[in-house]
C-alpha positions in Angstrom: 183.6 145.5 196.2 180.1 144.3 195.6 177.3 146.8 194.5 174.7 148.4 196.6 171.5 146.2 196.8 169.7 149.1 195.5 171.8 149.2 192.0 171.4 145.2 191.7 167.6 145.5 191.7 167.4 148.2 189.6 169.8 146.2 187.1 167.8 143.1 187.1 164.4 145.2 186.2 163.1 145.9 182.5 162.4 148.7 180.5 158.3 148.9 181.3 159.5 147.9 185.6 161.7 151.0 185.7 159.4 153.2 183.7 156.9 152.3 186.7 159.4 152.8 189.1 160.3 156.1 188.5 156.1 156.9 188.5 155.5 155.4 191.9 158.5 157.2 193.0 157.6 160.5 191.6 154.1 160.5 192.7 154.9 159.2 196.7 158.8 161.7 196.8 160.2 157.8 198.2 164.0 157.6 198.1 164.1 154.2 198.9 164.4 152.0 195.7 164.4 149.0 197.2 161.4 149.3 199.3 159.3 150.4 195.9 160.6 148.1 194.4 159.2 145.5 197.2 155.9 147.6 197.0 155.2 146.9 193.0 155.9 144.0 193.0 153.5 142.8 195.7 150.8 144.6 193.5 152.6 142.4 190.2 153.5 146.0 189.3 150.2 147.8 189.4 151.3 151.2 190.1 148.1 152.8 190.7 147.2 149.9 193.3 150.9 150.4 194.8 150.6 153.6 195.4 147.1 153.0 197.1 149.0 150.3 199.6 151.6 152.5 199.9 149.6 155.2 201.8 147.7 152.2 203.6 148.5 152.7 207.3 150.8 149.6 208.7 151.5 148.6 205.3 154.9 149.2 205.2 155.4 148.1 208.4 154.2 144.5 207.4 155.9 144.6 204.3 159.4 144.8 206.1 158.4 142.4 208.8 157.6 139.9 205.8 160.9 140.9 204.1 162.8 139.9 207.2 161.3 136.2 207.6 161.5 135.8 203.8 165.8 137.1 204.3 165.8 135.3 207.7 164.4 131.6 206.1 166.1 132.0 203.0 169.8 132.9 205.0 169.1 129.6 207.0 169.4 127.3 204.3 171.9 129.2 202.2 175.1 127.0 203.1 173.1 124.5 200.5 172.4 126.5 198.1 175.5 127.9 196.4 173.5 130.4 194.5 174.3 133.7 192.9 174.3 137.1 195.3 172.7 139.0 193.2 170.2 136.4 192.4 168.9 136.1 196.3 169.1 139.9 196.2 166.4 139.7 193.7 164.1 136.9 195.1 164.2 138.5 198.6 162.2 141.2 197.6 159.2 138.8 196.2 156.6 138.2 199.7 156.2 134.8 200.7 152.7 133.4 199.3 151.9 131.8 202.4 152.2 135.5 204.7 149.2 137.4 205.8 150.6 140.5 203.6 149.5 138.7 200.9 146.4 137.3 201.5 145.7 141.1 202.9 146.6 142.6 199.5 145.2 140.1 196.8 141.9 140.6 198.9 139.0 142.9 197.2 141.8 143.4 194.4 141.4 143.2 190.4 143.7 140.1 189.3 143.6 141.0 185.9 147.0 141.4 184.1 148.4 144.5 182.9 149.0 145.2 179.0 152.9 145.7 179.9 152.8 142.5 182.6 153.8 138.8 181.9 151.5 136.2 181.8 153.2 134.5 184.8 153.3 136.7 187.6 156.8 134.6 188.4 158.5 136.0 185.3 159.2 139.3 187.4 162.3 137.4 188.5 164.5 137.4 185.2 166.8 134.8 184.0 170.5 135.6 184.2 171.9 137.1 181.0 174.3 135.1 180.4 171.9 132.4 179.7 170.2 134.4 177.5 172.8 135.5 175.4 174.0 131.6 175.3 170.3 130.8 173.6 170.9 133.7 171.5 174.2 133.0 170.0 173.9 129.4 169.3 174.3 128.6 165.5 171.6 126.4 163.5 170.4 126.0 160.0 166.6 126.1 159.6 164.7 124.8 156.7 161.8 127.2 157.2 163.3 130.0 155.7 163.4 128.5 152.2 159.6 128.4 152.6 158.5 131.7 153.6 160.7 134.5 151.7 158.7 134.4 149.0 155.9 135.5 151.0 157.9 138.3 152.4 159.6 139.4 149.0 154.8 139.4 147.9 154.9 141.5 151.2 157.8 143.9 150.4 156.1 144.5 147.1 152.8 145.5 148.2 153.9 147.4 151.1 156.3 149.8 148.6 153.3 149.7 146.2 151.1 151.1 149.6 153.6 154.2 150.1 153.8 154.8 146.6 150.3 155.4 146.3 150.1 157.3 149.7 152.8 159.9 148.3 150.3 160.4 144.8 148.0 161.3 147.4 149.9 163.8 149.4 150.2 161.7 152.4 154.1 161.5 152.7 154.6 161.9 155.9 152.2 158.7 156.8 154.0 157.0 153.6 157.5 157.9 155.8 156.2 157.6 159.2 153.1 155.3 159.3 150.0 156.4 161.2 150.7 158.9 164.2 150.3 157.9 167.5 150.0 159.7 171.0 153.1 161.6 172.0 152.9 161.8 175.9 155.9 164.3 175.7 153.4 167.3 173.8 150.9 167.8 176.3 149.1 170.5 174.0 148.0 167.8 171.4 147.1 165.7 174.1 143.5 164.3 174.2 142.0 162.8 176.9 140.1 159.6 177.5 138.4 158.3 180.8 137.1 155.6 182.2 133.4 154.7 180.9 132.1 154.7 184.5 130.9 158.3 185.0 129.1 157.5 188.2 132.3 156.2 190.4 134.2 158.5 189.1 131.4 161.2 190.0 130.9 159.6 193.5 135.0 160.0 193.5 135.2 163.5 193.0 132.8 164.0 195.5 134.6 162.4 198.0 137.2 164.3 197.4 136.0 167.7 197.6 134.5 167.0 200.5 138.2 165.4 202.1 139.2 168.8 201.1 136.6 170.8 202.9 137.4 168.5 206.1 141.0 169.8 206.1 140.8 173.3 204.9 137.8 173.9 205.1 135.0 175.3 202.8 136.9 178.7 201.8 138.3 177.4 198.5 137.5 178.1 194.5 134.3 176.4 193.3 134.9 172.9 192.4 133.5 170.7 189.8 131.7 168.3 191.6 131.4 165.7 189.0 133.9 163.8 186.9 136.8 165.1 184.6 134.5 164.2 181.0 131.6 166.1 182.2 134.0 168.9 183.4 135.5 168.5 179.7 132.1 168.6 178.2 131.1 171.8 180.4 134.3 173.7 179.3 133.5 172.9 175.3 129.9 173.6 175.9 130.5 176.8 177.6 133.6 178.2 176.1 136.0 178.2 179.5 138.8 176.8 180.9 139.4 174.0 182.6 141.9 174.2 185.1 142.3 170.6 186.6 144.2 170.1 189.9 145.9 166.6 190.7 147.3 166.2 194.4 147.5 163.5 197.2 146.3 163.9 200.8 150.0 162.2 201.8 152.1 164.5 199.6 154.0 166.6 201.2 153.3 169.7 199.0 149.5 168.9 199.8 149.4 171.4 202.7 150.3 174.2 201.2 148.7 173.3 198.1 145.6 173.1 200.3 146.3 176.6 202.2 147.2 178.1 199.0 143.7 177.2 197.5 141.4 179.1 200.2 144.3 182.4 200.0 141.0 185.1 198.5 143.1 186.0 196.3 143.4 182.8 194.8 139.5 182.4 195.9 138.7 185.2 193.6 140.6 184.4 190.8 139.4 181.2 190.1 135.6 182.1 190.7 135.6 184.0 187.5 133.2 182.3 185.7 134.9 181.6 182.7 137.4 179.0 184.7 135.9 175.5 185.5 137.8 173.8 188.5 138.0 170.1 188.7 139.7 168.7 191.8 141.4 165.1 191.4 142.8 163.1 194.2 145.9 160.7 192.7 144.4 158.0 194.2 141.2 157.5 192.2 142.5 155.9 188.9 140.5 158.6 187.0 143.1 161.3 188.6 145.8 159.2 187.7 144.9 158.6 184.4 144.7 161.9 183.5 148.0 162.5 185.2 149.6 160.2 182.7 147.8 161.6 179.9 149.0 165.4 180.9 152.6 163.5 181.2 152.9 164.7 185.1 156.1 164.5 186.3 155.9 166.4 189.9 153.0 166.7 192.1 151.0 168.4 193.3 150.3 169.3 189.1 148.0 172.1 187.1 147.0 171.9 184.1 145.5 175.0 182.2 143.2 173.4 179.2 141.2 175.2 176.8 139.9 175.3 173.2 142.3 175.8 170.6 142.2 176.9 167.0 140.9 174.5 164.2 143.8 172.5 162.6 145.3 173.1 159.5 146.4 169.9 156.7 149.6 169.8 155.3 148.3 171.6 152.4 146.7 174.7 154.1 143.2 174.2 154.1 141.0 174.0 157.1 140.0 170.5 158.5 136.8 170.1 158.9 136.6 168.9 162.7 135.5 172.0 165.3 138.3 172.9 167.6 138.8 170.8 170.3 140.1 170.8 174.3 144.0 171.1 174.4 146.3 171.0 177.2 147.9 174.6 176.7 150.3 174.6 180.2 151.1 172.7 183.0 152.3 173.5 186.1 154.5 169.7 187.8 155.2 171.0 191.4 155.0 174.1 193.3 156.4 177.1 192.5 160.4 176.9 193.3 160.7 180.6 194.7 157.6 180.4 196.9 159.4 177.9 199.2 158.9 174.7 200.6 155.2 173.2 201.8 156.6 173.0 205.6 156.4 176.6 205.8 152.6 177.4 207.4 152.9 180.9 208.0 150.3 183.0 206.4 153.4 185.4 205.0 154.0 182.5 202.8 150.8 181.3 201.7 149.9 184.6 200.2 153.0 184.7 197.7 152.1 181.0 196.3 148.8 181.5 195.6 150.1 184.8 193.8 152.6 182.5 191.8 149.8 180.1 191.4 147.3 183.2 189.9 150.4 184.3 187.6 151.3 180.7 186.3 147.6 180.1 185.4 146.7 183.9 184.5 150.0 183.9 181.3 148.3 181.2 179.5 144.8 182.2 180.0 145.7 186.1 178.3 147.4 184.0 175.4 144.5 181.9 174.4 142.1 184.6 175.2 141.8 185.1 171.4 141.2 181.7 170.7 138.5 181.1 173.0 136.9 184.8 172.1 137.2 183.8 168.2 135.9 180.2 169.5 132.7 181.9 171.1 132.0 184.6 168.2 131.8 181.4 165.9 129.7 179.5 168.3 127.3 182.9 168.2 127.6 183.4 165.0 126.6 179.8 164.3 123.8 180.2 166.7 122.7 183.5 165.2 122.7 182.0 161.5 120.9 178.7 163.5 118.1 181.5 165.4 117.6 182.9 161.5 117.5 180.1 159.7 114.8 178.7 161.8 112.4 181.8 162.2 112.5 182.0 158.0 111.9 178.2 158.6 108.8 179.3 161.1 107.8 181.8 158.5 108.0 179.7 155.5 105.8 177.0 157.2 103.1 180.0 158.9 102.9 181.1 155.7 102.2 177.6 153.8 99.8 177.3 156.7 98.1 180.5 156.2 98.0 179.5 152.0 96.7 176.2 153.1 93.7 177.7 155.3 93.2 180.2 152.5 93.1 177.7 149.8 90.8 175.3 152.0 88.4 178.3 153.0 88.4 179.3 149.1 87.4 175.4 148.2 85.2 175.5 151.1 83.3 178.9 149.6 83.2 177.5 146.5 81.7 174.6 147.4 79.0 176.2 149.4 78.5 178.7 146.6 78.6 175.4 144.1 75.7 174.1 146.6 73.8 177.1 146.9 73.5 177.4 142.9 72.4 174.0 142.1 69.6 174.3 145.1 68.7 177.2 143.5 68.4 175.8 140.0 66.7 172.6 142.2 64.4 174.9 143.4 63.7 177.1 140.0 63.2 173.5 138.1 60.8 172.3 141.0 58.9 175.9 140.8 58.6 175.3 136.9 57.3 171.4 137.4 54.9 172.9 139.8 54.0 176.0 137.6 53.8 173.3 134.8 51.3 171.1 136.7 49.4 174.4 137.9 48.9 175.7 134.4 47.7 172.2 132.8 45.3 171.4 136.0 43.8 175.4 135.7 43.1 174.7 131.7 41.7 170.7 132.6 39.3 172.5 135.4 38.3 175.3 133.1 37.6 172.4 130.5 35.4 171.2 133.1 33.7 174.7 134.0 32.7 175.6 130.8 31.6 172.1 130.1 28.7 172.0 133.4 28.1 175.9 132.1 26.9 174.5 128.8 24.8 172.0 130.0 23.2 174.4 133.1 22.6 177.3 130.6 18.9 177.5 131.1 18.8 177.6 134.9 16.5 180.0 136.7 16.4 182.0 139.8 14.2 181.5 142.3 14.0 183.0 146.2 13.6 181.5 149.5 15.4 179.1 151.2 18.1 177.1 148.4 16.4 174.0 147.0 18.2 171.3 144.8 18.3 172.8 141.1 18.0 176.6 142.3 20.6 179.2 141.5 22.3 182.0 143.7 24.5 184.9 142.7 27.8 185.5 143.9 29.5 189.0 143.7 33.1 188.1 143.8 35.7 191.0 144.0 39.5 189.6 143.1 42.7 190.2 144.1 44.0 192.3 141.3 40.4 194.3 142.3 38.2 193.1 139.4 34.6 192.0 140.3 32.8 189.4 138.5 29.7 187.8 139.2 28.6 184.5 138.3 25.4 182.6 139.1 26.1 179.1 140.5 24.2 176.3 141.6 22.6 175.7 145.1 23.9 172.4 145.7 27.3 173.4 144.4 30.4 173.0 146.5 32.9 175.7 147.4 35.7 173.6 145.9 33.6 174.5 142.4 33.9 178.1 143.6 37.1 177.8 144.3 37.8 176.4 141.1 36.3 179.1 139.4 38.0 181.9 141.3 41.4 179.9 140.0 40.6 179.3 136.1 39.7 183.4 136.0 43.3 184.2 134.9 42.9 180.9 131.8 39.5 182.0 131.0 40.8 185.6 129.7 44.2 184.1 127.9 41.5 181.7 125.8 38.6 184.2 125.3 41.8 186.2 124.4 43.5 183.9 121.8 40.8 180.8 121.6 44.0 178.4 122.4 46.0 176.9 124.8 49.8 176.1 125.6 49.1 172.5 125.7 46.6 172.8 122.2 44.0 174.5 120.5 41.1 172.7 122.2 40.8 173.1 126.1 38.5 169.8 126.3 41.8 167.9 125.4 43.9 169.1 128.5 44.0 166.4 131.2 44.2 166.7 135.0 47.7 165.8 135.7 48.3 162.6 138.0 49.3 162.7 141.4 48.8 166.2 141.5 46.8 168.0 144.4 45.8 171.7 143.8 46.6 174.1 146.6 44.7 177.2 146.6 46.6 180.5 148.5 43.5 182.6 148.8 39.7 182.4 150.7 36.5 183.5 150.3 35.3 186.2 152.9 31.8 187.8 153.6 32.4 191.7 155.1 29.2 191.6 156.7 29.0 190.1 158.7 32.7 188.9 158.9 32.4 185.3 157.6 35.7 183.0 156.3 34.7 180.5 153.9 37.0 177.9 154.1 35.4 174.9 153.8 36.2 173.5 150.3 33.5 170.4 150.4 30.5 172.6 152.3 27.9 173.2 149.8 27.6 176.8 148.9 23.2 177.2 149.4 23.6 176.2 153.0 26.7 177.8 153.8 25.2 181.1 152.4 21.5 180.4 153.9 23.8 179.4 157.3 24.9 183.2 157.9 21.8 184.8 155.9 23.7 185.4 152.5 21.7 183.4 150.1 20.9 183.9 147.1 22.7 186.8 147.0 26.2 187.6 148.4 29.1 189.7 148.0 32.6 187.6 148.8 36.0 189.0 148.5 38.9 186.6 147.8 42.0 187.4 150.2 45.3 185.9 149.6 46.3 183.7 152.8 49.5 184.4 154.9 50.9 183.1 158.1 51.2 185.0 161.4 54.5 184.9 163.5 52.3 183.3 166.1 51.7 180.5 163.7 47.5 181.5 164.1 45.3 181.9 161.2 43.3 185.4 161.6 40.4 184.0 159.7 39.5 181.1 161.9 39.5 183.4 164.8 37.2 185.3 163.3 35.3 182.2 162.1 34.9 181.6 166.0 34.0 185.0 166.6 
């Protein structure tokens, strides 16, 4: 009695071909072997791609029609060919090349060979075993192991040397075990990589949200509308779970996975906002990765992930890496005691998404304390981050306020720097000018008393001034002494002037009969480049006259206003208005 068809194909399939079997039977609930079988291998065993053409309307359909021809063609010569049943049991399930099946399916498809796939898509049809085994069991004696056992006795050597050292450092169990790997069978220390293209896959999620709302409409838990890393990211950031939902429109626990979802109670539940819902149709190779990464074995499948507690070495002390996203429970099918999908009732959608709310609610109250101690931390951490940079603030507002300080003190004591040495400018310009006053007053009183010796007999005479004549001048100073002096008429009022100025010299020398630059006055020079400035004029009080005219000469300046030979002046310190006007030529005008 010869075997089912069914059995022979599965027989004649490796290891990798049956573990992809059993997926792409899993995920689309088919019964018939050989037809997936047919299926994978017209997508060379791409399950992802053979589940896609498997919910492709009229696929199947064309795949069975091809089938036939290929049996049909193949049972028409096979009086010649005198092969092996099980052999043409195996071949008939390969598409002919030349059929419009496969020109449909390698169309807009990805050639590119899978890490698990033969290099020649051909090989999926294996050799007989018994030729194998012949290969295997043939006897021969090879030269080439004389060569190279010394390089794997070196090899053995270093490799014990490796563990040795491994166990001096406490790593025995990778000294034992080598380096761990991923263990799909411990979904809560799973990780979970995606692809790198975050915008398809975005685009992807979209879509299928929005295939969702066309069918059930828009009642339904708020979905993540963007791909399963940025949900990840969100859930870390934010400190909430993520509760990803895997399904397929053609399943046929899809309905009342779908009615289940927009239940309010279910609704409710999942708008907390500490859950984060991502949506993943199996067809997009993002939800299908992640399916195989949470080791999904029914659908439609939930997964409850969240942040669990920091890991611990072997030898007690805390790692150093923060905690991270672990799958904590999963949920491969529906609910067994809620019933099958068929039933539509609304009776029966309201106790599944009740199961649903108490399969997700158990491990959400058991990791509450994780994620709680999780978020203090992250507070904590931000708290300490806050502090640390208002004392930072502080620190530098108050190396900025010592800096304007300390600039505003260098800036004051530069002005005040400034202001002294213009005042000790000033003071040593006053003194040069005092200086040069004092030696030109005892140089012009050299030359007073000289002319007053040599005019010594002079007389007075009246009338008008003539050249030689002498007038009297009653001159009342500042300090409110009077004096009066004869002078000459043809003097100037400069010489008066002078006179008026050397007053102060004369007394020190009629006083003391020296001088600070010597005992003899006649000595003293006029100092060079020095021009004398006089700060005081000569006034007539009646009637008011300002004599201010240094080179006039003094007879017809007097005779001018009716004051010769004999006036009375008074010498009045000059000042300046705040209208910038001088009094005294005012009243010259006057």
């Amino acid at each position: 009695m010869t075997e089912p068809a069914s059995f022979s194909v599965i027989d004649s399939l490796s290891d990798a071909e049956r573990q992809r079997l059993q997926e792409f039977s899993s995920v689309t609930n088919s019964s018939d072997l050989d037809l997936a079988v047919r299926v994978l291998k017209s997508r060379q065993w791409d399950v992802q791609q053979a589940i896609q053409m498997f919910y492709e309307p009229g696929y199947i359909d064309e795949l069975q029609r091809d089938s036939m021809d290929h049996n049909s063609s193949h049972d028409s010569s096979g009086g010649n060919s005198g092969g092996d049943g099980s052999m043409a049991t195996t071949t008939t399930a390969l598409p002919s090349t030349s059929s419009g099946l496969r020109r449909r399916a390698m169309d807009g498809r990805s050639n590119e060979p899978k890490p698990d796939e033969p290099h020649n898509r051909h090989e999926a049809v294996r050799e007989p075993a018994g030729i194998l085994s012949q290969e295997a069991e043939r006897p021969g004696f090879a030269l080439k192991p004389l060569f190279t056992w010394p390089f794997f006795l070196v090899l053995q050597v270093f490799m014990a040397m490796v563990r040795m050292l491994l166990s001096a450092l406490g790593m025995q169990r990778i000294a034992a075990e080598g380096v761990p790997t991923r263990s799909i069978g411990q979904p809560q220390t799973q990780s979970f990589t995606l692809p790198p293209s975050m915008q398809d896959a975005d685009r992807s999620v979209a879509q299928t949200v929005r295939q969702f709302e066309h069918r059930f409409g828009t009642s339904h838990p708020p979905f993540f509308g963007r791909s399963f890393a940025s949900a990840q990211q969100a859930a870390r950031r934010e400190f909430k779970y993520l509760i990803p939902i895997l399904w397929s429109k053609e399943h046929d626990d899809s309905n009342a996975l779908g009615q289940a979802l927009t239940h309010p109670d279910i609704v409710a539940y999942l708008s907390q906002p500490h859950f984060i819902v991502w949506l993943g149709d199996l067809a997009s190779r993002e939800a299908y990765t992640l399916a195989s990464d949470m080791g999904a074995t029914a659908f439609p499948t939930i997964g409850v992930i969240a942040l669990t507690s920091q890991a611990y070495t072997d030898t007690g002390s805390r790692s150093a890496s923060q905690p991270r996203l672990r799958l904590v429970a999963r949920l491969n099918g529906l609910p067994v005691h809620t019933g099958h999908s068929t039933r539509s009732a609304s009776d029966d959608v309201g106790p599944l998404a009740r199961a649903l709310i108490r399969c997700i609610d158990g491990p959400v109250e058991r990791h509450g304390q994780v994620i709680g101690a999780a978020r203090r931390e992250q507070q904590e951490r931000e708290a300490e981050r806050r502090l640390r940079d208002q004392q930072n603030a502080a620190y530098e507002a108050s190396l900025a306020r010592d800096r304007e300080r300390e600039i505003e003190a260098r800036a004051q004591e530069e002005k005040e720097r400034a202001e002294r040495e213009d005042a000790e400018r000033q003071l040593r310009e006053q003194q040069r000018i005092e200086e040069l006053r004092a030696q030109w007053r005892w140089a012009t009183l050299a030359r007073i008393m000289r002319e007053q010796t040599a005019h010594s007999d002079a007389s007075t005479t009246g009338g008008s001034p003539q050249k030689g004549s002498f007038g009297t001048l009653s001159l009342r100073l500042e300090d409110g002494a009077r004096i009066v002096q004869k002078f000459r008429a043809d003097t100037t009022l400069r010489q008066v002037f002078d006179f008026i100025e050397t007053r102060e010299a004369a007394r020190e020398w009629e006083a003391s009969k020296t001088t600070p630059f010597g005992d003899d006055p006649h000595l003293v020079q006029p100092p060079d480049g020095y021009e004398h400035s006089y700060e005081f004029s000569l006034v007539s009080q009646f009637p008011r006259v300002i004599f201010d005219d240094k080179d006039a000469i003094l007879g017809d300046a007097l005779s001018a206003k009716g004051l010769w030979p004999s006036a009375a002046l008074i010498v009045e310190p000059l000042f300046e208005p705040e209208d910038g006007s001088s009094d005294q030529s005012d009243s010259q005008h006057k």
